[in-house]
MARBA-3410 file (N, C-alpha, C, O; in Angstrom, 1 decimal):
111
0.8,-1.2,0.0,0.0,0.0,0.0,0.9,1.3,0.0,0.5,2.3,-0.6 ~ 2.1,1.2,0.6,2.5,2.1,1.2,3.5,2.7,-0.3,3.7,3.9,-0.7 ~ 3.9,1.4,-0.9,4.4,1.7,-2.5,3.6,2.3,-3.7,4.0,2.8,-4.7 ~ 2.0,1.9,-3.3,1.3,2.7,-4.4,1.3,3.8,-4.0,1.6,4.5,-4.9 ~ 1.1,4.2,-3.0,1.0,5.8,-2.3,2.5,6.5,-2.7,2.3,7.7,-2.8
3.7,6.3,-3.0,4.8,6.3,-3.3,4.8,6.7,-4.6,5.6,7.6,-4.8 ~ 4.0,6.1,-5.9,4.1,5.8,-6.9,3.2,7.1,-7.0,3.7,8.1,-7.4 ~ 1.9,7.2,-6.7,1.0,8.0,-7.1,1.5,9.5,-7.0,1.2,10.4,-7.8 ~ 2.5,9.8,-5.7,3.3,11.0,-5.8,4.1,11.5,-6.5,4.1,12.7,-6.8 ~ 5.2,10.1,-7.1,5.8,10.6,-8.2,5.8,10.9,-9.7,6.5,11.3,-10.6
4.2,10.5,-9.4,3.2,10.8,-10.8,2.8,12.0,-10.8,2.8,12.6,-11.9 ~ 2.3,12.3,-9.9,1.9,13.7,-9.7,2.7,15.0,-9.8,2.4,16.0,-10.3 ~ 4.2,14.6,-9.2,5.5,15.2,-9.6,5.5,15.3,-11.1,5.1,16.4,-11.6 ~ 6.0,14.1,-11.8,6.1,14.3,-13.1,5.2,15.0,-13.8,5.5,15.8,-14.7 ~ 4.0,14.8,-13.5,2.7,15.9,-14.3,3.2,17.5,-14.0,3.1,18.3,-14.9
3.7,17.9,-12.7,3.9,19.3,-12.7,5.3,19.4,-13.2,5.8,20.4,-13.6 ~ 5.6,18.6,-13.1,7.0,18.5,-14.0,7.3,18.8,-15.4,8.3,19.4,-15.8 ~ 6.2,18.1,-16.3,6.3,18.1,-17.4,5.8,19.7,-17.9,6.3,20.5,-18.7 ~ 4.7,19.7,-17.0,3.7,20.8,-17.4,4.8,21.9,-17.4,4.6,22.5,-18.4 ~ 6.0,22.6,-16.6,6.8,22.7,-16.3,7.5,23.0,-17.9,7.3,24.0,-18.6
8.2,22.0,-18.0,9.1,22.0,-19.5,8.9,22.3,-20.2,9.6,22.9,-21.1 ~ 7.3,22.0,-20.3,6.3,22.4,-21.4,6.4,23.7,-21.7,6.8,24.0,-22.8 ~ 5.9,24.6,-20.8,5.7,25.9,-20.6,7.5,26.6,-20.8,7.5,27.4,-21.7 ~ 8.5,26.4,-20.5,10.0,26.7,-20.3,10.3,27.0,-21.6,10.7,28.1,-21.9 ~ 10.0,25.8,-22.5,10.1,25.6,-24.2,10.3,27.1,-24.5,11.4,27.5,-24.4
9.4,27.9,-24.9,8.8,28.9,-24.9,8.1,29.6,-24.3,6.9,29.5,-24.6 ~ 8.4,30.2,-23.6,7.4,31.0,-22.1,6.6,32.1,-22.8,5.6,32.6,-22.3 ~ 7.0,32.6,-24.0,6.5,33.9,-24.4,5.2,33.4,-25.8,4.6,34.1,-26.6 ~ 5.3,32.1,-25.6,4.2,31.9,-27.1,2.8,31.7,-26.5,2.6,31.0,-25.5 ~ 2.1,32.3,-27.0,0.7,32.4,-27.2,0.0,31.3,-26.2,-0.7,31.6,-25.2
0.2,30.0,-26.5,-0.2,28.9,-25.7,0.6,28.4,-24.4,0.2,27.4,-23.8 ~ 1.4,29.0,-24.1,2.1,29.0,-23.3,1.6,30.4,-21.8,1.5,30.5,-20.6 ~ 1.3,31.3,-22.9,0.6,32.6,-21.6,-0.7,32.0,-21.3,-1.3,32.0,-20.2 ~ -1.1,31.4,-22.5,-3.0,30.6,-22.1,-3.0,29.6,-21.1,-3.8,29.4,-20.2 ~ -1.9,29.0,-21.3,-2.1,27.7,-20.0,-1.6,28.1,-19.0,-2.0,27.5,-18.0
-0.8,29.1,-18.8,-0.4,29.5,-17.3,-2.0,30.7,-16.9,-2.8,30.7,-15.9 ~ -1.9,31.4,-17.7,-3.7,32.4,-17.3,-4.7,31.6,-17.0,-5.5,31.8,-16.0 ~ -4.9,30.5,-17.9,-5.9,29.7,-18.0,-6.2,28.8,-16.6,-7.2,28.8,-16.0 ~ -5.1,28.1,-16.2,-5.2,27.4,-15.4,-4.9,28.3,-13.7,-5.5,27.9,-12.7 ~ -4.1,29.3,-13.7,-4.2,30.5,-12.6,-5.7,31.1,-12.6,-6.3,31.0,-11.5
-6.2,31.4,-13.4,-7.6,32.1,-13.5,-8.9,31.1,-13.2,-10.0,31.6,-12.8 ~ -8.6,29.6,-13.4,-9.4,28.3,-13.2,-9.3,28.3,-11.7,-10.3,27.9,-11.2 ~ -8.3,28.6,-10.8,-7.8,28.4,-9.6,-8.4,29.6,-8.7,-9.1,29.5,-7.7 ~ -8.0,30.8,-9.5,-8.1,32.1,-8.3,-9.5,32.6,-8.9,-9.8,33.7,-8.5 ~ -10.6,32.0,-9.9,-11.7,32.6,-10.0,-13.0,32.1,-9.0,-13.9,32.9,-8.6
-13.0,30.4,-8.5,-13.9,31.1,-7.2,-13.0,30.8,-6.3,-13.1,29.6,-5.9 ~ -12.0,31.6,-5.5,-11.6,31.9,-4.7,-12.1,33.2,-4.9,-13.0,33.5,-4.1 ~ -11.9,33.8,-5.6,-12.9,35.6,-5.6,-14.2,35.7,-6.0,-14.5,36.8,-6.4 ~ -15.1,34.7,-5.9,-16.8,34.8,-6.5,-16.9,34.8,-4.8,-17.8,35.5,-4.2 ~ -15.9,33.8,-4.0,-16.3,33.5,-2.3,-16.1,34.5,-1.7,-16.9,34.7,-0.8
-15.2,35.4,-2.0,-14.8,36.5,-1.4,-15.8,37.7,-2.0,-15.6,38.7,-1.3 ~ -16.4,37.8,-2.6,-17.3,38.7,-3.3,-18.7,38.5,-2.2,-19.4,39.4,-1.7 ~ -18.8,37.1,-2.2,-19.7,36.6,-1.8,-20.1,37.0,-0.4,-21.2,37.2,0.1 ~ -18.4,37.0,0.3,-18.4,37.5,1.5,-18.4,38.8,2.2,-18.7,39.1,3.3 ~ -18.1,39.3,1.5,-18.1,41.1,0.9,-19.8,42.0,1.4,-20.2,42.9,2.0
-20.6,40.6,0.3,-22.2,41.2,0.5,-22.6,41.1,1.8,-23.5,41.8,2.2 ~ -22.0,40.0,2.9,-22.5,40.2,3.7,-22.2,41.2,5.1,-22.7,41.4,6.2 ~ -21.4,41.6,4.5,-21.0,43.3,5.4,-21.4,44.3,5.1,-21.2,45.2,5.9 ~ -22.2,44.7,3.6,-22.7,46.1,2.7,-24.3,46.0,3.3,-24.9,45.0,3.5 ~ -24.6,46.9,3.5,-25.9,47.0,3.5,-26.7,47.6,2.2,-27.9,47.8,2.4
-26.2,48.0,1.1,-27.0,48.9,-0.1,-27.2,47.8,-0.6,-26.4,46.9,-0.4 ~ -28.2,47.6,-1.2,-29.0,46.7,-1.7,-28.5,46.8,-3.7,-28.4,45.9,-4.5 ~ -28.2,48.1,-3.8,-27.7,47.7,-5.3,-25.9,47.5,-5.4,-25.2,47.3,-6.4 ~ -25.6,47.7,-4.3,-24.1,47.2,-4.7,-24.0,45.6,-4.3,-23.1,44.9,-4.7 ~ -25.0,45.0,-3.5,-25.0,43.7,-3.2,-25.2,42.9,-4.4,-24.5,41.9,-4.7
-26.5,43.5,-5.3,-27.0,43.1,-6.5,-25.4,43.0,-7.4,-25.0,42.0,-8.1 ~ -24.9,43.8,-7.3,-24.1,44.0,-8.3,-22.9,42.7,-8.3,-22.5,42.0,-9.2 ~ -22.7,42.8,-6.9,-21.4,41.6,-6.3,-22.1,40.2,-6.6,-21.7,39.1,-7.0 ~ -22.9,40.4,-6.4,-23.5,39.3,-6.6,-23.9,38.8,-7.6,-24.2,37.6,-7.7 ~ -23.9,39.9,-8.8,-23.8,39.7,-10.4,-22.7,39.0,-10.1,-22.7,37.8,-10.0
-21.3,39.9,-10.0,-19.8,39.4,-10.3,-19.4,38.1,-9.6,-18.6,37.3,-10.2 ~ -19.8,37.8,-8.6,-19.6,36.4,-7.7,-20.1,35.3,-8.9,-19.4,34.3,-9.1 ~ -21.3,35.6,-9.4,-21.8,34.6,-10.3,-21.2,34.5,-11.3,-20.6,33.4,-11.5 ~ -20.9,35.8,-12.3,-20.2,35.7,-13.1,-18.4,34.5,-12.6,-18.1,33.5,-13.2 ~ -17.7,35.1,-11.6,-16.9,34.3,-11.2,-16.4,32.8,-11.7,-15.5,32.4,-12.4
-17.9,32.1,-10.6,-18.2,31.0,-10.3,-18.1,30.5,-11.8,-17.2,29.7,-12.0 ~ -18.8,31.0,-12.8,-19.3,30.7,-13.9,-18.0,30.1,-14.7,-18.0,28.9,-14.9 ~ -17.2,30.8,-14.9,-15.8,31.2,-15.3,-14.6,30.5,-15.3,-13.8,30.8,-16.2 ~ -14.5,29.3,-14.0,-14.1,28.6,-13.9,-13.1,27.6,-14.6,-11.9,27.3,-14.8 ~ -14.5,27.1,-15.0,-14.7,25.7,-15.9,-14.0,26.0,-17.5,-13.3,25.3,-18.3
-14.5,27.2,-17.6,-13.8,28.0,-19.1,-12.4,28.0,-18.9,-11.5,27.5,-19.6 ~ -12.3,28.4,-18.0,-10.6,29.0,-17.6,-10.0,27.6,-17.6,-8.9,27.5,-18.1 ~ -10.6,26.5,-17.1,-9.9,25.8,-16.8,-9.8,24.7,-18.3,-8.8,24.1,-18.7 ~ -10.6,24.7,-18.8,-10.5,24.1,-20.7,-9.7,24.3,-21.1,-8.9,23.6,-21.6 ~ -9.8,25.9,-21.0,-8.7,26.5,-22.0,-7.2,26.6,-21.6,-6.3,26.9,-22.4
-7.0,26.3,-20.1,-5.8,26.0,-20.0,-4.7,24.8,-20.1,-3.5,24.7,-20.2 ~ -6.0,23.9,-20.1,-5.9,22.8,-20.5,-5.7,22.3,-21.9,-5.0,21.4,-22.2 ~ -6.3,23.0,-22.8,-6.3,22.8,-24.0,-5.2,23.5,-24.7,-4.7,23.1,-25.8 ~ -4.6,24.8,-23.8,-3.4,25.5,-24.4,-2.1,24.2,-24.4,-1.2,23.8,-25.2 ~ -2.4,23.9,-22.8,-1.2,23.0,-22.3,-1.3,21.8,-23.7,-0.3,21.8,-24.5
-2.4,20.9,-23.9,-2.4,20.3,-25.4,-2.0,20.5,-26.5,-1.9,19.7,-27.4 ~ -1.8,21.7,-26.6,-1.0,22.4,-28.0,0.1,22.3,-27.7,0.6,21.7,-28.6 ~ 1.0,22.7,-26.6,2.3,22.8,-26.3,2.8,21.1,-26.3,3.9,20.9,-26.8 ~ 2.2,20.3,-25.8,2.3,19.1,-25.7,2.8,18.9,-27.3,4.0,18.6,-27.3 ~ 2.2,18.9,-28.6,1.9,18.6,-29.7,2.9,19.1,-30.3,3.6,18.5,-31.1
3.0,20.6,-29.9,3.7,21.1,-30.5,5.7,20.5,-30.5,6.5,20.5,-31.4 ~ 5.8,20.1,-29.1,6.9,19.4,-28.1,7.3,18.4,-29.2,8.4,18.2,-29.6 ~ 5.9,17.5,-29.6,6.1,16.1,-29.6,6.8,16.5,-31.3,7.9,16.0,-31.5 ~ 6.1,17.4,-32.5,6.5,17.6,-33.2,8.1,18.0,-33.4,8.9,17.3,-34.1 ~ 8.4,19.0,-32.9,9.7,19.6,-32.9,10.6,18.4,-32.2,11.8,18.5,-32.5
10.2,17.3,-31.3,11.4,16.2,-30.7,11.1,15.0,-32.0,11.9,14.2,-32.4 ~ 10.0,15.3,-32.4,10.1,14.3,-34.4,11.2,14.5,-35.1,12.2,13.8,-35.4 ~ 10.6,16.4,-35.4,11.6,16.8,-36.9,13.2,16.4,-36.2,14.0,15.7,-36.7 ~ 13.5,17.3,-34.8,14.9,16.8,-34.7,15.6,15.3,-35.0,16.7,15.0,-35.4 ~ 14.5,14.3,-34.5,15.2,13.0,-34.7,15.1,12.6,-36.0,15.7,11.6,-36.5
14.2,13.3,-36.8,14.6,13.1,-38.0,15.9,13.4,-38.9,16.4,12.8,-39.8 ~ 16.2,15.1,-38.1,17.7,15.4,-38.5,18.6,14.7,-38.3,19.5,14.3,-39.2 ~ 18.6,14.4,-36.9,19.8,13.5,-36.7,19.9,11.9,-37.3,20.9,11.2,-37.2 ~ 18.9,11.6,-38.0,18.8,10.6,-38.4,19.5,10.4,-39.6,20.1,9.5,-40.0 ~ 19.3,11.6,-40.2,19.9,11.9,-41.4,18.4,11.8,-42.9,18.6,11.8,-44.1
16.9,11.6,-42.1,15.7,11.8,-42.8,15.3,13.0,-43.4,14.3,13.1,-44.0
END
């Protein structure tokens, strides 16, 4: 038990690991700022719909509650988006990796 518990950690490492390299490749390309926004903004968006949330219950005006409470929803909503598309950036970079570690072994191959 205590070896799957072992194994599952160092799985988990290599996933932030990879994800990691991934991003390194190129830090300044397009899919590379999406998957770090994407997946930071998937993280810290309801952490701030909660905090919005908590906000209304110290205001007493009735239309700035309305309002936070627009934005809280909006938040919450937000999520799931943020988190596709960061995911889906990180899948480009993946693709893109696997491509460029092809063409090279094709150079060196002499292909």
């Amino acid at each position: 038990m205590n070896q799957d518990n072992e194994l599952q950690e160092n799985q988990e490492w290599d996933l932030y690991e990879e994800m990691h390299s991934l991003i390194e490749i190129n830090p300044w390309a397009w899919q590379s700022i999406g998957a770090v926004s994407g997946l930071i903004g998937g993280v810290l968006s309801p952490v701030i719909g909660t905090l919005l949330i908590a906000v209304t219950w110290f205001i007493h005006s009735e239309r700035i509650v309305f309002s936070l409470n627009g934005l809280s929803i909006i938040s919450f909503v937000l999520t799931i988006p943020l988190l596709t598309f960061g995911a889906h950036c990180l899948d480009l970079l993946e693709r893109k990796a696997a491509r460029l570690s092809l063409l090279s072994c094709k150079v060196v191959r002499g292909g």
